[in-house]
Structure formats: C-alpha cells, structure tokens
N, C-alpha and C positions, 0 to 999 in steps of 0.2 A: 080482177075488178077494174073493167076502165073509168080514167077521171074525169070529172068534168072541167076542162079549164072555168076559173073565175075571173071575175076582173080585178086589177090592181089594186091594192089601195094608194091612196096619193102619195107622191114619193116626197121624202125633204133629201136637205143634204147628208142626214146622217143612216137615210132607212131606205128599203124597197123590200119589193116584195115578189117572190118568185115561184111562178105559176108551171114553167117548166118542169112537166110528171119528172123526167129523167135529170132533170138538173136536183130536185126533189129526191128520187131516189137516190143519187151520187151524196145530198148533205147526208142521208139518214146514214149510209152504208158507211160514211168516213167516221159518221159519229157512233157508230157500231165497233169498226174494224180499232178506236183509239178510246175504247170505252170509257168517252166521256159522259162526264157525272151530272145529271139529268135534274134538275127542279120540277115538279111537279107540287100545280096547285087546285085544289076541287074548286076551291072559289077564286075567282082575278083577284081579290082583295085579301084573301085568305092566306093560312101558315102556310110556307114551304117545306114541301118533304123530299126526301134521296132518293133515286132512282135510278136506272141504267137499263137501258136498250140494248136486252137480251137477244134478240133475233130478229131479221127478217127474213119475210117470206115475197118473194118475187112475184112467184107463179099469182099468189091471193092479193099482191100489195097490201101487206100488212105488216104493222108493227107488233113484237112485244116486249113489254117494259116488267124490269122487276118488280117485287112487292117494295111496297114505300116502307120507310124508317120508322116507321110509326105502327102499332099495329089498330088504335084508334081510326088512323085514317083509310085502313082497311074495312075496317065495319060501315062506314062512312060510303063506300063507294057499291056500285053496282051496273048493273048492263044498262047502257042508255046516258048514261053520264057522259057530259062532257068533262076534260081537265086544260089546265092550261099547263102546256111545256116550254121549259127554259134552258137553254143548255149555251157553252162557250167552246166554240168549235175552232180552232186558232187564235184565239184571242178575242175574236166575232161573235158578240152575242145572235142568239137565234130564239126566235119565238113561234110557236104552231098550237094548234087546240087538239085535241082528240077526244073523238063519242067511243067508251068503251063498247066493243062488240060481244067482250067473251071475257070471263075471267075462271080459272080457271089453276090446281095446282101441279105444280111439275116438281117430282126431286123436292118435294119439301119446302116449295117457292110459291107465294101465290103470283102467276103472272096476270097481266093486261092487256088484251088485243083490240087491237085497233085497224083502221086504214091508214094508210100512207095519208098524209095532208095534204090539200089542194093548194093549200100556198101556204109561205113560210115568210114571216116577217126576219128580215136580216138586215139589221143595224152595222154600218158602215164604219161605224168607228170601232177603234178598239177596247176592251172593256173585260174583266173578267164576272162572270155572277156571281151574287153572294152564295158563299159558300156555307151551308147549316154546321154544325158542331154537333159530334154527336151527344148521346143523354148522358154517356157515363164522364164526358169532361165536362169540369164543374171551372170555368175561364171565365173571369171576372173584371170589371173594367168599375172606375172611381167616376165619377161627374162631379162638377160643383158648377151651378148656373152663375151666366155672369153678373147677371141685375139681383141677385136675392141670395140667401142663405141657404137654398138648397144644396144639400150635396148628399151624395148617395152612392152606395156600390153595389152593384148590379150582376146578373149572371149575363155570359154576351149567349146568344142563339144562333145568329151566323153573322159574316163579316165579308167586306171583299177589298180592292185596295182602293177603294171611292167611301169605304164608310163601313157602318159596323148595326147590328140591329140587339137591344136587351132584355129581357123581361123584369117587369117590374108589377108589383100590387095593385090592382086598379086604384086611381085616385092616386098615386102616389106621380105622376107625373100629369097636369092637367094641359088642356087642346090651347090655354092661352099661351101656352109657353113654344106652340111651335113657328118654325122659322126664328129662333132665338138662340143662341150661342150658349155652349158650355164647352168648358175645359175638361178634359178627359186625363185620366192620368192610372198609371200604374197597371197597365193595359200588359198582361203577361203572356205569352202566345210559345207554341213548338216552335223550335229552330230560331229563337230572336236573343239574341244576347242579351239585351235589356229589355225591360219592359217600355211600351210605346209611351207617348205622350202630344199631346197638342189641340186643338181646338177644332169644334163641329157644331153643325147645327143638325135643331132635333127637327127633321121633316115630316114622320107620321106615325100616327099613335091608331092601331090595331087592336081585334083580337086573339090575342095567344090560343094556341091547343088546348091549356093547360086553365081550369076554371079558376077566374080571379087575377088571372093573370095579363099584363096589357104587354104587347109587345112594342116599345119603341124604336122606331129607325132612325139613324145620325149621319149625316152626309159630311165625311170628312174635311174643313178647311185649312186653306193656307197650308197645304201637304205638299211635302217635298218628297227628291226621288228615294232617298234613305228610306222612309215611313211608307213610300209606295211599295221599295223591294221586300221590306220587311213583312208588308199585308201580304203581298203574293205569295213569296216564300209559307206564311202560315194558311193559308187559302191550298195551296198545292198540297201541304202536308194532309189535311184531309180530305183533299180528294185523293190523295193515293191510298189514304187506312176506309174511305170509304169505298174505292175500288178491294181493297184486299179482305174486303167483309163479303163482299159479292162474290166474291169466289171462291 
C-alpha cells in the first residue's frame, strides 16, 4: 500500500510531526519489537483502553493491535472507524489515528487492522502516558478540596507521573470546581513503600465507560522527584502485568 505524503502540522517547541513513510515504519517496528503498552481511544475525548501492537505487515503497510481491555469497547467498534493511538516510546510520547480495515479473531484474540499512519504527532519532551489500571485493582486515592468541605475517596482509573485520573458519581464533583486545588492523600499504589500524598488540581471532568459514572483528571502539583519516581515506578508495574496478560 503506497502513502500519500501530508503536510505538516505546525510545529512548536515541544511537537512535530513526521511524514517520513520509513521514519514511520521504524516508530511502529521499535514500538512492536519493545511491546509498548498502547492507549487507544474510539473517541479524542473518550475512556482510554489497553492495547499492544501485535504485528506488522510490511509487504501490506499494516498494523495489528490487540483486542482492547474492555470487552464493551469491542462491541463499540467496527470496520470504517477511526481511533485515536497513544503510546510512550522512550520516554517520548507519540500520537497517530487509525480507520480500522479489518477486524477479525486470531488464537482467541480479537485483533485490529489497519494502515501504517501518514504521519505521527511526536512530542519532544519527555513524558510517560497515563497508564489505565486494570478492573480487578480496586486503588483508591482521598481528596478534600481546598475552599470547601468536600472530601471524598475515590477509585483511581489510570495515573502517570504528571497526575492521576478517578471515578466518581455523576454530580458528585461539579465543572465549578475545575482548575481548583485539592489535597490528595492516602494514595496506596504497587512497589511504593508509603502511600503518596500532595496537592493537584482537578483539569477535566468526562464521561466514564461505566453508566453514572464521571471520570475526573488531576494534574499533579508542586511534585517533587520522590513522588515523580514513585508514579513511574507504579506506572511501569502495570505496564509489565499488562504486557504479561498479553501474552
């Protein structure tokens, strides 16, 4: 399948974007060969589900992506869809869309076929992406907002070392409160000798998977490198139990 070069999108300091087929096939391949743990989203604004980049095919320029963590978000999809793809390839986040071609089961898997990307947004700085949590860990994090009497404990949904995202009741967190501060606290995570603690703000209020459910995202402040090593360290640990489900 030959590509069509695109034009760029505009570059800043932190992004470009790369049109080169073979520069393109070399991200896909590295991010094959070190099976990195893939975000995939049916909508840009929508839940994040697990994924991994089972194969390429050279000869066809095609991708295929494993079934997502979700089997809701299976039913959800079909041939002719677009998704949006996220993945952290060195530490470098990367961004591409794919129109499913083909879906289709292998081995008890349902996979995703696609084309290679015509271009791939890659952000220049360093960054890991948030990582989902699977359903069966039930990881909970405390709030108490700073201007009022809210406080609440929540289940977390994913997390990365910039911040943390949690479900909560509709109505139970409202759209006044974002860009406003809370204290976080009691934040218990794999591989952290204590549980976390320190201060975020809450940036965006979503719909969850889950009916009733809102999902809120917290962008960690005033984070030091202790709480930075600590998010990666829990961030790495499931990516390698969600790598070891995939296989």
């Amino acid at each position: 399948m030959k590509q069509t070069p695109v034009a760029t999108e505009p570059e800043t300091n932190d992004t470009h974007t790369v049109i080169k087929p073979e520069r393109i096939a070399s991200i896909l391949n590295e991010m094959r060969q070190q099976l990195v743990l893939i975000g995939v989203r049916i909508d840009a604004k929508g839940p994040l589900y697990n994924s991994l980049l089972v194969r390429l095919d050279e000869a066809t320029q095609q991708l295929y992506l494993d079934e997502l963590n979700l089997l809701d978000a299976q039913e959800l999809l079909s041939v002719g869809d677009v998704v949006h793809i996220y993945a952290s390839l060195r530490g470098i986040a990367i961004r591409f869309v794919m129109t499913i071609d083909n879906i289709f089961i292998e081995d008890g898997h349902m996979l995703y076929v696609g084309a290679y990307p015509t271009h791939i947004s890659y952000l220049q700085r360093r960054d890991i992406f948030r990582v989902p949590l699977p359903l069966h860990e039930r990881r909970s994090v405390t709030l108490q907002h700073e201007r009022s009497e809210l406080e609440l404990t929540a289940r977390l949904i994913d997390l990365s070392i910039k911040g943390f995202c949690i479900g909560v009741l509709n109505g139970t967190i409202n759209s006044r409160w974002l860009q406003t501060h809370f204290r976080y606290f009691n934040m218990d995570l794999p591989e952290l000798r204590a549980p976390l603690s320190g201060q975020a703000t809450l940036v965006n209020l979503r719909p969850s998977i889950h009916p009733g459910i809102t999902a809120a995202g917290f962008s960690i402040i005033h984070s030091d490198p202790q709480t930075e090593r600590a998010l990666m360290r829990a961030a790495l640990y499931y990516q390698r139990e969600a790598r070891k489900k995939a296989d």
